[in-house]
N, C-alpha and C positions, 0 to 999 in steps of 0.2 A: 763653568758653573762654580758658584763660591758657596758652599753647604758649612752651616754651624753644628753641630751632632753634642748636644747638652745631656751629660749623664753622670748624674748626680748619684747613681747608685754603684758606682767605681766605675774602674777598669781593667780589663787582664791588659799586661800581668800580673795585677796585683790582688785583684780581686775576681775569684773564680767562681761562676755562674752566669746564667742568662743574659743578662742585660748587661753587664761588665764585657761579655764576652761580643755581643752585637755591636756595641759599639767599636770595639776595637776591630772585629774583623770589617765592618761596614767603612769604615774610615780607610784601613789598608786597601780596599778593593778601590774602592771609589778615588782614592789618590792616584793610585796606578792605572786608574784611565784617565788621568789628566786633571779631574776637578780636585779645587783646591778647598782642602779639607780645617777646618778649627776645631779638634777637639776640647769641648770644657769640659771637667772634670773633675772631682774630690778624691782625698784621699782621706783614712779618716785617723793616719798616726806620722807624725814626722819622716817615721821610717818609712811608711810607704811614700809619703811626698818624696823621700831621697831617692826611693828606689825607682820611682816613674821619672824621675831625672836624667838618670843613668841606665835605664834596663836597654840592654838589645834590644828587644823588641819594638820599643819605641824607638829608638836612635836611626831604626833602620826604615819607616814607613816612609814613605815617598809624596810628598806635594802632602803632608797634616801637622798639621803644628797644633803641638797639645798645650793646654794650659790648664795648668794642674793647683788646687790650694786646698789648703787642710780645712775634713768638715768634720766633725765628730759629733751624728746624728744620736748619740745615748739621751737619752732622759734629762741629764742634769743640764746640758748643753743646751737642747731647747728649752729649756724653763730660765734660764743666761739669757734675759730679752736682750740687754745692750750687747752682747757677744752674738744673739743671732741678727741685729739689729748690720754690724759691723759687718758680719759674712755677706748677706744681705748684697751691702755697700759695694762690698770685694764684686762679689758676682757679676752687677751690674756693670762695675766699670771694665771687669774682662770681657765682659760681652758687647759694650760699646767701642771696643778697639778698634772694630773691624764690621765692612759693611759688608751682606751676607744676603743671598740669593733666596737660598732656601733653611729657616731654622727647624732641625728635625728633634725632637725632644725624646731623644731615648728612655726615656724615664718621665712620669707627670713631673712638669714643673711648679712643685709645691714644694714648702723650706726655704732652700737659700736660693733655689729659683722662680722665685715666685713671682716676682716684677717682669720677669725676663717676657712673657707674652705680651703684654701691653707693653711695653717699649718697644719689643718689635714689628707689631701694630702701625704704628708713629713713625716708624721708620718703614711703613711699607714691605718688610719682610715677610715673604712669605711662610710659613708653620706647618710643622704636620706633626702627629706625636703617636708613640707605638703603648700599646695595651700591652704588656707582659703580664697582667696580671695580680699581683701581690698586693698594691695598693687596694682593691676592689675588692678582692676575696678572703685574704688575709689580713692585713696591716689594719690597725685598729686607727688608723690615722683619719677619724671622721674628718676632720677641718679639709684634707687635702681630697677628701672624695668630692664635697661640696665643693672645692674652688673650683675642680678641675668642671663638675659640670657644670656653672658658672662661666666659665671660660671656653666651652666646647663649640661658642661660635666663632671662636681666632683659628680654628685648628684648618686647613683647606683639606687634610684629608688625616683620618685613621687610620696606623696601620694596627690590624687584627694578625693573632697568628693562627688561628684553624675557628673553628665553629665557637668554641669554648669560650675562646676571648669575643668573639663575635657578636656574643650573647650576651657580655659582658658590656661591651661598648651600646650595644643598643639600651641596655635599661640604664645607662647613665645619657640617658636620651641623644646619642651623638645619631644623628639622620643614615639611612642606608644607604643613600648615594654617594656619601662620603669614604664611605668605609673601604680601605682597599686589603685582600688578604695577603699576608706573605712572612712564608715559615721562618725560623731561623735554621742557621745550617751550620756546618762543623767543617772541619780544617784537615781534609785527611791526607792529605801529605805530614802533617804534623804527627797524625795518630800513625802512618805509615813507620815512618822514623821513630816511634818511640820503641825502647827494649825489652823483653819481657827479666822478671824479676824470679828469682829462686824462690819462690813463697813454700811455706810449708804447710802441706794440709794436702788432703784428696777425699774429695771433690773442694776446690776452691768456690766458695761464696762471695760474691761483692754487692755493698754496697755505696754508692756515694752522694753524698746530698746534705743538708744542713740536718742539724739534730732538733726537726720541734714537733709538733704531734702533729701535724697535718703530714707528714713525710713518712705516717705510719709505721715507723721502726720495730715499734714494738710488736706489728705482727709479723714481720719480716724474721725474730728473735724466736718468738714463741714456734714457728713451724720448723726454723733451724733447729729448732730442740728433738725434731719429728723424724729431721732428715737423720740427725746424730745417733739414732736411734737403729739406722740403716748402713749406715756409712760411718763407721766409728773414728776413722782418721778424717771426719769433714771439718774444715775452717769457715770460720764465717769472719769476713775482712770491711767496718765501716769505715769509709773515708769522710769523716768531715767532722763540724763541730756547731751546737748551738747550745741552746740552753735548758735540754732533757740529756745532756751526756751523763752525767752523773747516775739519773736517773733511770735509766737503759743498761749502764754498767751494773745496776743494783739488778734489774730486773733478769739480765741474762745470768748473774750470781744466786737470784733465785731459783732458774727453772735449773741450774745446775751446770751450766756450758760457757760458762766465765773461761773456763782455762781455754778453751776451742774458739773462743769469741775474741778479735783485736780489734780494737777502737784506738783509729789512727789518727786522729784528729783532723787539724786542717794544715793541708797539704798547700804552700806558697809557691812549689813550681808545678805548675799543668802539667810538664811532661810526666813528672811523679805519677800524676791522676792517670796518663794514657798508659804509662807501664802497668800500673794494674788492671787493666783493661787488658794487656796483652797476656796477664799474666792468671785471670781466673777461670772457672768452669762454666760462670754463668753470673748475671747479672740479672738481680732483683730492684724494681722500683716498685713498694707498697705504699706509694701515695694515697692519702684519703684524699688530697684535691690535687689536680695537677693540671696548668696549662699547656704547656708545649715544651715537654722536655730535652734541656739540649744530652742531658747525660745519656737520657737512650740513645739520640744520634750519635753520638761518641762511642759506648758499647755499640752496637750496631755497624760503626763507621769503622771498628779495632777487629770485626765478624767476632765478636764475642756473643753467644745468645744469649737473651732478654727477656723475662718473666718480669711482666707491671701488671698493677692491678686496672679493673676493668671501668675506670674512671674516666671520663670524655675524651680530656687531653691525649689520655695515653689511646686512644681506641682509636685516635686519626694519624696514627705512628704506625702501629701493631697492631696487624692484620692476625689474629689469631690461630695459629697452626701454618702460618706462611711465611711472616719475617720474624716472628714471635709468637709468646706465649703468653695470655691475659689469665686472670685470677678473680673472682668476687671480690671486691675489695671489701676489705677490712675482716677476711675469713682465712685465718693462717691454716682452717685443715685443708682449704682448698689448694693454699697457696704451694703446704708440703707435699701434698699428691702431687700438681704440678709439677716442681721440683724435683722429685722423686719421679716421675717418668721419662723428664728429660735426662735425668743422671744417671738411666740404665740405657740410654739408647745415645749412644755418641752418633752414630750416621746422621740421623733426624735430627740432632743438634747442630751438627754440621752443614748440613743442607740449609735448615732454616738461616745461620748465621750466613752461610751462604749471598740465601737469597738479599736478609736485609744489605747487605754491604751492600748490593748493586742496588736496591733500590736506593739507601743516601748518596750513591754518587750519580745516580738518574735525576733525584730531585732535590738534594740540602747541602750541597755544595755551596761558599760561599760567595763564588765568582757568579753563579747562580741567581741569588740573593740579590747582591750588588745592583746587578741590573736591572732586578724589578725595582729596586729602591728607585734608582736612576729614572726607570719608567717614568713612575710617580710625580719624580722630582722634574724632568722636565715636560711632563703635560700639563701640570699647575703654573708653570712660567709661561709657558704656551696659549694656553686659557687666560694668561690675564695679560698678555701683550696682545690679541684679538678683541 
């Protein structure tokens, strides 16, 4: 089977999160049971196009050939009609290189992928494209919500990843028979192998995730003020970077816990991300919206326990008092209580963490994954050779 996996919204290892991270593990599985893989792909600074040249991890995936070119989706770029005009061009022609079974769009194809459905239309390629989310609920990118529903009759199937996106997919009218579900999943021999780090603090806090107001940080800050209160040597550890860091640095300088608080930025090797995972007390996600988090798999996948707040995504994860621990979201006295009762009780910390590990490697495994994608992909070639 000849699969194209179009994602435009990176790749690890270059770029860490969801959809970066799906494609690249969907590519390595799928290679190594024989089908021959095309990854397309951006990168959005010369140095990451160098470094997707060169990284191990790419060097080593088996039956996928990546083809990688600089996209740098900022503001001033797209408003660069003949520069988007020119990516545009690039795209199309990487994508006519090569004839292809099945095109699976990791990402909506809107921007520099925008031609790529109707061309593969014309070429009889079969499509399917996955809902992560962002685009719909956050990204302010009207133009690309309208193409995509506009377009939603090239797709032969959806993938959804829990009810969340599910619901998602239906009101941009895509049909329910269409719709197939399937979670994304995490790497734990990866998180197995990673080492734990001498951090300093007791009780260690983490979080990791971009910095914007839907990722709720700032209640996550305000009940760390609650726990600090309990726990005077407690650290509070953010992993990642957007464009409230500044803003979050002020606000943890306001309630007084600047010096207890580190904002690490963003971290370019994942294994970085899994050692603090091996290395804290407890893992908080205060989303105000969240699809289907790969970070709690990863906390979860490292038995690290996990406090998210009680928002859909997270609630088809975290089974409450079994693999985790949910929150009101956007209510940081809940969230410190919480907190505060796991951080007196290490057994029931341990148990729960426990418990999750064996559920991610019962169900979000990526070799897991792989073959549902596989399913998919070859029941649509099957349906249309009948």
């Amino acid at each position: 089977m000849k699969v194209c996996i179009v994602s435009m919204t990176g790749l690890y290892p270059v770029e860490i999160g969801g959809p970066a991270s799906v494609s690249y593990y969907l590519s390595r599985e799928l290679g190594s049971l024989g089908d021959e893989v095309v990854l397309l792909t951006r990168a959005r600074t010369e140095e990451q196009l160098n470094h997707l040249k060169n990284a191990e991890e790419i060097r080593k995936l088996k039956n996928v050939q990546v083809q990688a070119f600089r996209i740098d989706y900022s503001f001033t770029s797209l408003l660069n009609l003949p520069l988007m005009a020119y990516k545009i061009r690039e795209t199309m022609k990487r994508f006519e290189e090569q004839e292809h079974d099945i095109v699976h769009y990791n990402s909506p194809p809107v921007d520099a992928a925008i031609l790529l459905p109707i061309r593969a239309k014309k070429k009889h390629e079969k499509q399917t494209l996955a809902i992560h989310g962002g685009l719909f609920y956050e990204s302010k990118n009207l133009i690309g919500r309208n193409i995509i529903k506009r377009e939603k009759s090239l797709f032969e199937r959806v993938v959804v990843l829990n009810g969340f996106s599910m619901s998602i997919a239906l009101k941009a009218g895509i049909e329910k028979d269409r719709i197939v579900t399937i979670p994304n999943g995490v790497d734990l021999e990866a998180l197995e192998r990673a080492e734990a780090l001498d951090l300093a603090g007791d009780p260690k806090i983490l979080f990791t995730g971009r910095l914007t107001k839907v990722k709720g940080v700032e209640v996550l800050i305000e009940a760390f003020k609650q726990v600090v209160e309990e726990h005077r040597n407690a650290r509070l550890y953010i992993v990642g970077d957007g464009p409230l860091k500044h803003q979050l640095e002020n606000y943890a300088k306001s309630l007084g816990v600047d010096e207890k608080t580190s904002f690490l930025g963003f971290l370019p090797n994942t294994n970085e991300v899994y050692s603090y995972y091996k290395s804290a007390d407890l893992l908080v996600l205060p989303s105000l919206i969240e699809n289907f988090s790969i970070t709690l798999l990863e906390a979860m996948g490292s038995r690290l326990p996990v406090i998210a707040s009680d928002v859909e995504g997270n609630k088809e994860i975290v089974q409450d008092g079994e693999n985790g621990t949910l929150f009101e979201c956007g209510n940081p006295i809940d969230l410190a209580e919480k907190m505060l009762v796991l951080l007196s009780n290490p057994a029931f910390r341990k148990a729960m963490a426990d418990r999750a590990y064996e559920d991610v490697k019962e169900r979000f495994t990526w070799s897991r994954i792989a073959h549902s994608y596989r399913k998919m992909f070859k029941t649509i070639l099957d349906e249309n050779r009948n």
